[in-house]
ROLUMFI-485095 format. One line per 2 residues: number of its first residue (from 1); for each residue y, x, z of N, C-alpha, C. Coordinates in steps of 0.02 Angstrom, whole numbers, m for minus. Example, Ala and Ser with C-alpha at 12.3 -4.5 7.8 and 13.67 -1.06 7.14 Angstrom:
REM residues 2
1> m284:660:390:m225:615:390:m165:660:390; m112:642:354:m53:684:357:2:645:394 .
//
This chain:
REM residues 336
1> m59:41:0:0:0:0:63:44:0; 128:14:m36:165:79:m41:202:52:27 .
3> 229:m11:34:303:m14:100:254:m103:90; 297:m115:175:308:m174:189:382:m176:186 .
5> 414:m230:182:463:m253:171:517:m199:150; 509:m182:105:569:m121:43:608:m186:15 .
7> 657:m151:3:699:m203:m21:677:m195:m126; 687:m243:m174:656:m254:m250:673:m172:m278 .
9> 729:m151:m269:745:m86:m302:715:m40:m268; 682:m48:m223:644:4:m171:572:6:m233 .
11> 558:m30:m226:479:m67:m242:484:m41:m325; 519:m58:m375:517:m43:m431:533:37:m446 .
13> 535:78:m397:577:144:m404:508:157:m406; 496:199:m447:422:235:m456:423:299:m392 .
15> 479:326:m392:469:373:m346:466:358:m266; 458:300:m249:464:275:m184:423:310:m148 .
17> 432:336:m53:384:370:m38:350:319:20; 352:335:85:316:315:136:373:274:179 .
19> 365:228:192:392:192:260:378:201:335; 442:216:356:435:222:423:454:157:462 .
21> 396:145:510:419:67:555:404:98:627; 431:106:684:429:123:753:374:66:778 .
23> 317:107:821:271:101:853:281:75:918; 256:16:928:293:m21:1015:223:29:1051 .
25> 232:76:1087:214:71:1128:256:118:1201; 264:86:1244:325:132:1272:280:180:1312 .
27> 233:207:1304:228:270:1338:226:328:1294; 231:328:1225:239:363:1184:277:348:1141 .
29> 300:387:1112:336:376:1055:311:390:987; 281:350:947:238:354:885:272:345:833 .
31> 247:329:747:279:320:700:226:296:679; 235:245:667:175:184:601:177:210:533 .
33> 165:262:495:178:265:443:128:227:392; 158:203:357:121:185:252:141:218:222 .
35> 95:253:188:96:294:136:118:245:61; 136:311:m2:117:285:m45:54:277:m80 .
37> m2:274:m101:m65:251:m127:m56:265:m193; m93:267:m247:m85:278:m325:m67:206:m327 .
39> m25:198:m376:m14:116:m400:m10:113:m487; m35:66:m502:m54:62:m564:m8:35:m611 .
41> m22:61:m666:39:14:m733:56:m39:m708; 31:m100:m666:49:m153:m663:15:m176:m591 .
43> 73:m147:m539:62:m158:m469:56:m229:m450; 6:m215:m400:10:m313:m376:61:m304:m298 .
45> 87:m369:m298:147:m370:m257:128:m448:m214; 116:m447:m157:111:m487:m127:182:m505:m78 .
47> 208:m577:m81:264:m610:m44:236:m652:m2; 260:m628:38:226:m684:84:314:m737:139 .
49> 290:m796:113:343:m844:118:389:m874:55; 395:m919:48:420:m935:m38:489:m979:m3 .
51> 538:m962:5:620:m994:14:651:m925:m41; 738:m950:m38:752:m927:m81:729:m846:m90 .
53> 725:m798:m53:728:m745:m51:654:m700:m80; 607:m752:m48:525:m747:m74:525:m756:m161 .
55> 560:m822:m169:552:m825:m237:613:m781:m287; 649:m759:m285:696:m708:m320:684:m668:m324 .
57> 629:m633:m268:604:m572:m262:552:m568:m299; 499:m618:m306:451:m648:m330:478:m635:m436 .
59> 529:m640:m438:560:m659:m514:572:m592:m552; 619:m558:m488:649:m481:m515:561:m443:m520 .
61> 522:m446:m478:448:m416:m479:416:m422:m554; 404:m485:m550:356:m519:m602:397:m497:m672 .
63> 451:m487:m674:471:m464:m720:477:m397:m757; 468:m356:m694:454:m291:m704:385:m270:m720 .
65> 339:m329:m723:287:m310:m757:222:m300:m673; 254:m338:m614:212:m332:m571:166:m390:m578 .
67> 98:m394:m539:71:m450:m542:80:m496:m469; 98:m521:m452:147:m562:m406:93:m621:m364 .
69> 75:m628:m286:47:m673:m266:106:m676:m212; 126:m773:m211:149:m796:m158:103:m829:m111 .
71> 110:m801:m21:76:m837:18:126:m883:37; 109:m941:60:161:m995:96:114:m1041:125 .
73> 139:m1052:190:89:m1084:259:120:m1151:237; 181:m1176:208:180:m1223:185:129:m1264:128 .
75> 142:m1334:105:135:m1358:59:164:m1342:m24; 221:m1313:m14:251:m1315:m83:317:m1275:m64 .
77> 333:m1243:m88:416:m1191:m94:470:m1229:m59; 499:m1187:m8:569:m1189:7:575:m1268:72 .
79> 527:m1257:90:502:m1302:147:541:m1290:227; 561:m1250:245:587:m1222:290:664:m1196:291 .
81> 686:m1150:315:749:m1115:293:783:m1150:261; 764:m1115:203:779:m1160:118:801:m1209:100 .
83> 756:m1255:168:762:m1346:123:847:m1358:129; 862:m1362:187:919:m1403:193:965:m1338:224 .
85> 993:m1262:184:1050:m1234:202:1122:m1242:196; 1146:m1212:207:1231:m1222:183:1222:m1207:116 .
87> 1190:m1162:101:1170:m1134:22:1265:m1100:2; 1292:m1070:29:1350:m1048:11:1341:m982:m3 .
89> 1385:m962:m51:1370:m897:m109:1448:m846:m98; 1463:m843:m40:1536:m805:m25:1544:m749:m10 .
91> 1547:m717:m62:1581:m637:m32:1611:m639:6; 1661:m699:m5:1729:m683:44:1717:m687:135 .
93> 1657:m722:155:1635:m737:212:1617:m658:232; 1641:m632:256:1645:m537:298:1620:m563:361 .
95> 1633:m582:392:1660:m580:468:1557:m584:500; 1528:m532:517:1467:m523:552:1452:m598:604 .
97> 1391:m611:625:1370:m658:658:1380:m618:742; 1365:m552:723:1379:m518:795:1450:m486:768 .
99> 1475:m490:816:1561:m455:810:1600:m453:862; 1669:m417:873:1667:m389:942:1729:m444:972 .
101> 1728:m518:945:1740:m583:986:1691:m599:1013; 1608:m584:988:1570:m637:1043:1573:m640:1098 .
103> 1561:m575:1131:1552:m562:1210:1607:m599:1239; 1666:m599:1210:1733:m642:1241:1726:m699:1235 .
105> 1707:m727:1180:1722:m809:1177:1642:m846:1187; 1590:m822:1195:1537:m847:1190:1490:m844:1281 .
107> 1487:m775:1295:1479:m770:1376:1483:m799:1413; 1554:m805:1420:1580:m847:1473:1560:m919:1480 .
109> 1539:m960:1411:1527:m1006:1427:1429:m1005:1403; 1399:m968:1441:1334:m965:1430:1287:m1038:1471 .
111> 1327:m1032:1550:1300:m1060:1571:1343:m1136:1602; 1379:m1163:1532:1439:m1209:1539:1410:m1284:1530 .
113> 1411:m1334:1544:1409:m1407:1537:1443:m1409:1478; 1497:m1378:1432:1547:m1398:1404:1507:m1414:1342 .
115> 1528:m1463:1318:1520:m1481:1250:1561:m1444:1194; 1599:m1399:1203:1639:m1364:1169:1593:m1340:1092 .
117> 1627:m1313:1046:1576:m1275:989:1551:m1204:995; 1581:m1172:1047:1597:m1131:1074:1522:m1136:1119 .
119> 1512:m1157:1141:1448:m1166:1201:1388:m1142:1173; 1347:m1090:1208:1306:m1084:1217:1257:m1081:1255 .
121> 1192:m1100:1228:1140:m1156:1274:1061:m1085:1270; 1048:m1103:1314:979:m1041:1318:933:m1088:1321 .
123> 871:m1116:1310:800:m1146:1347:770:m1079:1400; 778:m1127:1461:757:m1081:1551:702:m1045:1510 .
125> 643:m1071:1472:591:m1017:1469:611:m966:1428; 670:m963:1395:688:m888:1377:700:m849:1397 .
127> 729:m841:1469:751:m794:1518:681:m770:1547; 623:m776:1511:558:m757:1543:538:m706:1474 .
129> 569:m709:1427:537:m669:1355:559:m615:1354; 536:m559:1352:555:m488:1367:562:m495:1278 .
131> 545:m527:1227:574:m504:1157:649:m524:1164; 664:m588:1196:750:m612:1181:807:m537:1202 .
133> 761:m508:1263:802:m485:1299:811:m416:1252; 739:m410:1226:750:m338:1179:793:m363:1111 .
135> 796:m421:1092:831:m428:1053:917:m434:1051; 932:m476:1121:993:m489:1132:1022:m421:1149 .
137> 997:m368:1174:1024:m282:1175:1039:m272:1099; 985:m269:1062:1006:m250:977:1056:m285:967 .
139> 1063:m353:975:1123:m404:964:1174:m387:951; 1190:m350:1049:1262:m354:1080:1295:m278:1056 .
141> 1231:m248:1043:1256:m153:1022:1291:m173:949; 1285:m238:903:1333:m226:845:1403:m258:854 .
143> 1414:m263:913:1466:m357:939:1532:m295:958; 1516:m217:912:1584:m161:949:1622:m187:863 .
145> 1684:m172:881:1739:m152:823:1695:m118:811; 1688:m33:797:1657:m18:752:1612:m38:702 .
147> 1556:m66:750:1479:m97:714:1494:m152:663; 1558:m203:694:1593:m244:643:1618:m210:574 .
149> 1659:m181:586:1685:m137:524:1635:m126:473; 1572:m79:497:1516:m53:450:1484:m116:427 .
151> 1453:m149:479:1433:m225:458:1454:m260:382; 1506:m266:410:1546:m295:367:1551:m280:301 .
153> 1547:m201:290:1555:m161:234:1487:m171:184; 1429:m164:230:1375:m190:211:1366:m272:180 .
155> 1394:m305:222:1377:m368:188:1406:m399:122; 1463:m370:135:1524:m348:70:1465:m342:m6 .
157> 1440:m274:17:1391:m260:m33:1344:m294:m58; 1316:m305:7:1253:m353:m4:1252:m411:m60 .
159> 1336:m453:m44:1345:m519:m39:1373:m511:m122; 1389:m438:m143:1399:m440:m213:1361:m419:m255 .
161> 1308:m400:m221:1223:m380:m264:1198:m459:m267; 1201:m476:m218:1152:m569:m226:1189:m599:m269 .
163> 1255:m596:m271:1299:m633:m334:1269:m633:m385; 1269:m567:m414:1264:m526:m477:1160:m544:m501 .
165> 1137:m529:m458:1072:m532:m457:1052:m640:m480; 1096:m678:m446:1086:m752:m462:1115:m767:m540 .
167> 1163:m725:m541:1211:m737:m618:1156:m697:m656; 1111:m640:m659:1091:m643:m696:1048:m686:m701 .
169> 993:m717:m654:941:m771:m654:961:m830:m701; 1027:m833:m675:1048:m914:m703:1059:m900:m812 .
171> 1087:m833:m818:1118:m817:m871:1056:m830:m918; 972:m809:m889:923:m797:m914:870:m870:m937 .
173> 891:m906:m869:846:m942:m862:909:m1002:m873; 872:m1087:m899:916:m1144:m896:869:m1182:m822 .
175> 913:m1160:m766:906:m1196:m683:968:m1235:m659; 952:m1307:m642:1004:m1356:m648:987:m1349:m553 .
177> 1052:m1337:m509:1043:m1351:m439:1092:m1366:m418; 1132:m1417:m441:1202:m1448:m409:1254:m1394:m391 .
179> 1273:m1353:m418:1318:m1295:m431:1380:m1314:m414; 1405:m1308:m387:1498:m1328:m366:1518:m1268:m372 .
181> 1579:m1216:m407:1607:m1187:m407:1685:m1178:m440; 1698:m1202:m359:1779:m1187:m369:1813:m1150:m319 .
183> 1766:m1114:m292:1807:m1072:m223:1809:m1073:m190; 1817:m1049:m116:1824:m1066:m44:1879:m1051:m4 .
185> 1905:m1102:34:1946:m1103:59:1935:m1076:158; 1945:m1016:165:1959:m1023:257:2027:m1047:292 .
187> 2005:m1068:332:2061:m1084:361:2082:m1070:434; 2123:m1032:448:2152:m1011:513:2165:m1049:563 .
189> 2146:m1060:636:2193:m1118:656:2232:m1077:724; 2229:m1030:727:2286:m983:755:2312:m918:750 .
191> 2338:m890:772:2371:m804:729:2312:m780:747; 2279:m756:765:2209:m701:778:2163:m689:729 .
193> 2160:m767:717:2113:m787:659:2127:m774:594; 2214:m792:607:2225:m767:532:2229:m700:524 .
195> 2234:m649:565:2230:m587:565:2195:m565:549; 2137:m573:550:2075:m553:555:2031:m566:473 .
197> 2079:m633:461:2067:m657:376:2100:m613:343; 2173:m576:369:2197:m538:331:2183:m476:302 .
199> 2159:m456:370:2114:m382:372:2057:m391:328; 1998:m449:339:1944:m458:288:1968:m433:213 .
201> 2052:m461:198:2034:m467:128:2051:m445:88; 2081:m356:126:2094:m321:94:2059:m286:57 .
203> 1991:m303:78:1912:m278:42:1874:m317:m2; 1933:m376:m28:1882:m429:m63:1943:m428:m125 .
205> 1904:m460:m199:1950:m456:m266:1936:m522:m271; 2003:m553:m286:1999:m639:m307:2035:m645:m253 .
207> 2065:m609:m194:2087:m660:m140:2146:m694:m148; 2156:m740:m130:2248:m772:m133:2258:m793:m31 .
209> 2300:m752:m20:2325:m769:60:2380:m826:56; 2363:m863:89:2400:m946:108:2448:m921:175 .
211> 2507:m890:188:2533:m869:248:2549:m936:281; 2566:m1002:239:2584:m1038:290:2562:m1116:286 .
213> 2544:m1172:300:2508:m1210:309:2528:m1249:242; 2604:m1255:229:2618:m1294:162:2560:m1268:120 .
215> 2548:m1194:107:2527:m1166:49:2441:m1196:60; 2431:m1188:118:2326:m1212:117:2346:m1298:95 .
217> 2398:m1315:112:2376:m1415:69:2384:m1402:18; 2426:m1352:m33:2430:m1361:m82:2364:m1361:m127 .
219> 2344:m1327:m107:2252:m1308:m111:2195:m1391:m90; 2198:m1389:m34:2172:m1459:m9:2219:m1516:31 .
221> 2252:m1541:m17:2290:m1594:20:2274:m1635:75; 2212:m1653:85:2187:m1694:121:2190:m1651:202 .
223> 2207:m1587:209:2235:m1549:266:2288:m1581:303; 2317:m1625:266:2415:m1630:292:2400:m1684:352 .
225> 2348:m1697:349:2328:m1737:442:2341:m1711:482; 2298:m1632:467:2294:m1572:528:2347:m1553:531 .
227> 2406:m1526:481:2462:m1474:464:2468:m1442:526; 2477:m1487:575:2510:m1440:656:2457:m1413:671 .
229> 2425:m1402:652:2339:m1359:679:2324:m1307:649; 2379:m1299:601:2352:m1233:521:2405:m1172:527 .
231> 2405:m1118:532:2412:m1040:549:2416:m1019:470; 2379:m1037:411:2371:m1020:348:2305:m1020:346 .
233> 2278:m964:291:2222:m978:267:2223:m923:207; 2139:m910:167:2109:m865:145:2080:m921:73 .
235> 2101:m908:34:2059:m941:m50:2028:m892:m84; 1978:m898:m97:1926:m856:m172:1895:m889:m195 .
237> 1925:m888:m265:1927:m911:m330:1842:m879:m324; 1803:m854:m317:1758:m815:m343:1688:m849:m303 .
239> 1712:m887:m254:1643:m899:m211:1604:m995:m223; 1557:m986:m231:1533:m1033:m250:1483:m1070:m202 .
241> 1424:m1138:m229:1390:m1156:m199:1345:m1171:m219; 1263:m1218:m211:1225:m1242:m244:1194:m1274:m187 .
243> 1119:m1307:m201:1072:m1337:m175:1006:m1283:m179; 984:m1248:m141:957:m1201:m125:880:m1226:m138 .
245> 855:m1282:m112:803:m1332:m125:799:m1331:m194; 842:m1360:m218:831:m1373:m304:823:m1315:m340 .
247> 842:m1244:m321:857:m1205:m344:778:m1172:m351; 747:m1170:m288:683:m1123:m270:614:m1182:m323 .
249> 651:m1239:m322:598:m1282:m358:612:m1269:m435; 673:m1262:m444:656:m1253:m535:621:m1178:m537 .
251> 645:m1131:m508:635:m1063:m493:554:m1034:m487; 505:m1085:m452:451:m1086:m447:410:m1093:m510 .
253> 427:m1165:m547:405:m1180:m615:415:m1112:m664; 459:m1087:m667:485:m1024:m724:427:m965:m682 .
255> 430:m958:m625:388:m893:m618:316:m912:m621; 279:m987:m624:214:m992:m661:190:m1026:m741 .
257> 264:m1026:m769:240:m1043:m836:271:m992:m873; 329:m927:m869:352:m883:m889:320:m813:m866 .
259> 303:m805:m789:276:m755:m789:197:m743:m744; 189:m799:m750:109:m806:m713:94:m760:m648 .
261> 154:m807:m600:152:m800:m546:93:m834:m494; 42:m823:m452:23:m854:m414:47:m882:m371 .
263> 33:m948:m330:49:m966:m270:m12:m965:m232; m13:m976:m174:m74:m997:m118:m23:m1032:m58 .
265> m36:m1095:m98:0:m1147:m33:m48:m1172:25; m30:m1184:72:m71:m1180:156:m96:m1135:154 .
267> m57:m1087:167:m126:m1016:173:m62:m979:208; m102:m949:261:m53:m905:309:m110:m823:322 .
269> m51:m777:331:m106:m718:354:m121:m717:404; m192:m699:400:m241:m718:474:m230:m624:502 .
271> m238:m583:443:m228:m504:471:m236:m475:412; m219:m410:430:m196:m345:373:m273:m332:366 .
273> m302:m312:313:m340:m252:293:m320:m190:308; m340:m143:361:m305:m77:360:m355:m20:343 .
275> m338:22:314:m398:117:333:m342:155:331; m402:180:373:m356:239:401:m390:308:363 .
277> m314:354:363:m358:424:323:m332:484:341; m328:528:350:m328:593:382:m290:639:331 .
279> m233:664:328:m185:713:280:m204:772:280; m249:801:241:m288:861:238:m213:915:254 .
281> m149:919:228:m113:979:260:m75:949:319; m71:915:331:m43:914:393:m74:870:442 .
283> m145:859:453:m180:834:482:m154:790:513; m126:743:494:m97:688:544:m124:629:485 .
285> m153:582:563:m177:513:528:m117:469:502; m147:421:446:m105:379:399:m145:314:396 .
287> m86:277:413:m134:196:411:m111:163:348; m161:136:316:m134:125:239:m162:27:257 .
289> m106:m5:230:m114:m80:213:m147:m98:153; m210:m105:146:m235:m115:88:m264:m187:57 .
291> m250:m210:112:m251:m310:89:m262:m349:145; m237:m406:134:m235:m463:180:m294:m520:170 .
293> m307:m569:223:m345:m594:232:m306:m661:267; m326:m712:233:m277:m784:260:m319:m823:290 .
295> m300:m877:324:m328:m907:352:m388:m971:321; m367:m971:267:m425:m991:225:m471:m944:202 .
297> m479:m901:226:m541:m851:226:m529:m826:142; m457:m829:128:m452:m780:58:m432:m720:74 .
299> m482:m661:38:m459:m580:41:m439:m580:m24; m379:m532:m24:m328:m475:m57:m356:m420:m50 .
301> m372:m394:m103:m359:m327:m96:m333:m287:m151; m337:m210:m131:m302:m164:m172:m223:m195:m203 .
303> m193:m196:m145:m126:m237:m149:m70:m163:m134; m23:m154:m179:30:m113:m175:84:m121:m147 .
305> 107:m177:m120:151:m194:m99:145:m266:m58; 165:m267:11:183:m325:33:259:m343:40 .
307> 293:m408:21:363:m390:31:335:m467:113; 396:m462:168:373:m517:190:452:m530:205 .
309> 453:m602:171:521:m631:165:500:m722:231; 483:m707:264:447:m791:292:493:m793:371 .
311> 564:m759:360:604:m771:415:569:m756:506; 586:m803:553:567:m797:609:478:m775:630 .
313> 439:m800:573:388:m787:590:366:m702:552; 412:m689:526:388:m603:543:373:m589:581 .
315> 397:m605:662:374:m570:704:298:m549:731; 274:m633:724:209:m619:746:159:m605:695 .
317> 195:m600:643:154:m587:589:128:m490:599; 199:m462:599:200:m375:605:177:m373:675 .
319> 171:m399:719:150:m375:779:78:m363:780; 40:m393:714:m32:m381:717:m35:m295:701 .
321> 29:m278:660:5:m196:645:59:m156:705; 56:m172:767:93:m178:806:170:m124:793 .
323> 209:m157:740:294:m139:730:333:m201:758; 380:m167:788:435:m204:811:490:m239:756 .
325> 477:m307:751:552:m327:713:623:m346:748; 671:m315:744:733:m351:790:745:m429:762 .
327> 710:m466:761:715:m547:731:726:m604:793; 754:m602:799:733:m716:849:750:m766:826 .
329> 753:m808:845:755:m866:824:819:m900:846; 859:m906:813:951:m947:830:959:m1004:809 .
331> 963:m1046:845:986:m1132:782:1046:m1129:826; 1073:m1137:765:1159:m1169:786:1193:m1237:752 .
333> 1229:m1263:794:1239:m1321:782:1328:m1309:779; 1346:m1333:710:1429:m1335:695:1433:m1400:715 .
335> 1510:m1417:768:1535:m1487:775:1614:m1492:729; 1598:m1533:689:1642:m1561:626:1685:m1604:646 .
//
């Protein structure tokens, strides 16, 4: 197996080498390595989870001439995550989920009655999970100015590779998914905020800054209710939307009648196939992933690649080859 979860340009780079994933065990300090393996003219690539990310990945693969199996514990694509997202396509959205307002505005009201939007709610049996707690440390270490800054820079990137990567899908393929694109509007509702929009957008192309509340109605009239509530505001012309559902369902059809993609719907991995082998110069053992085994008693093998795109349940999925994922589980609820 060459990597678990490489990102598509990882995977198609012929020269890709070994992945490193940190070994939970705290009395030592180990390294899980996967090697690379010989891989053939036409690598098989196993995804396991089919929402948007499974299947795009699933598209750029199959196209490169891989042979492509999706696992999904569901019934049919985009069941989860997927079904019902915001599905928003915005560069212009910078601002990290960890950033160095949370600890201020979120903390304090950890353990609040308040109905505020602001409120955050724990379930008591979490304060018993030694993962929340290893996770909420990774959390809070990106919640510095700094970590924001880099963050940010990253997602910047990220958020203009996924652009570019959907425009070409769409350019290629005819996929109808309720597409709205006319831009996005933020909106400030005090100086901090708008500060902070300002700073964002000196790193973004398309922006138009609204300094003062006339200028955001001119944009959305239907604002002039709020007016005394508006600071200004942030427009890009450049950011768009869709139906994420509709999207992974036309998306599915094209990768089994264009590139003879497999699926295996209800089928979840039960465990890795592993061997282990011994590095004749540097004598250190190597654990190689060489196929999976699902819970319908189907084996994989001689598989080159696993990508695993199936969200929260990574965790217990990699814990069978015991690597640590920094992942949990967050539902948040916006009040409108």
């Amino acid at each position: 197996m060459r990597s678990i979860g490489s990102s598509v340009d990882d995977m198609l780079n012929a020269g890709a080498n070994a992945g490193l994933y940190q070994y939970i065990n705290s009395k030592k300090k180990k390294q899980y390595i996967f090697t690379t393996k010989a891989v053939s003219d036409h690598p098989t690539s196993i995804i396991i989870g089919t929402g948007i990310i499974g299947l795009t990945s699933a598209y750029y693969l199959a196209k490169s001439g891989h042979k492509v199996i999706c696992i999904e514990k569901r019934e049919d694509v985009a069941l989860e995550t997927s079904y019902k997202n915001g599905a928003l396509i915005c560069p212009s959205l910078l601002t990290p989920w960890a950033n160095s307002d949370v600890p201020k505005n979120y903390f304090q009201s950890l353990f609040s009655s308040s109905s505020k939007p602001t409120s955050v709610k724990v379930w008591p049996s979490t304060f018993f999970s030694v993962k929340f707690y290893r996770w909420i440390y990774e959390y809070l270490k990106n919640c510095t100015t700094k970590a924001q800054i880099k963050n940010a820079t990253h997602l910047l990137t990220l958020s203009n590779y996924s652009r570019q990567c959907l425009d070409n899908i769409l350019n290629e393929n005819s996929i109808s998914f309720s597409r709205y694109s006319k831009g996005s509007l933020q909106l400030a509702i005090d100086p901090h905020i708008f500060e902070q929009l300002v700073e964002e957008s000196k790193h973004i192309n398309n922006i138009q800054l609204l300094s003062t509340a006339d200028e955001v109605i001119k944009y959305e009239p239907i604002l002039k209710s709020v007016k005394d509530r508006l600071y200004g505001g942030v427009f890009s012309s450049l950011d768009t939307n869709g139906n994420i559902y509709e999207f992974c369902c036309e998306l599915k059809k094209i990768l089994i009648e264009k590139y003879n993609v497999q699926f295996l719907f209800n089928n979840e991995i039960k465990d890795f196939i592993v061997t282990t082998t011994i590095e004749s110069r540097t004598n250190q053992q190597q654990r190689h992933v060489t196929g999976i085994l699902t819970n319908e008693n189907k084996k994989i093998n001689n598989i080159d690649n696993i990508i695993l795109t199936n969200g929260n349940y990574v965790m217990p999925l990699m814990e069978k080859l015991n690597v640590y994922i920094p992942v949990y589980p967050v539902k948040v609820k916006i009040d409108m």
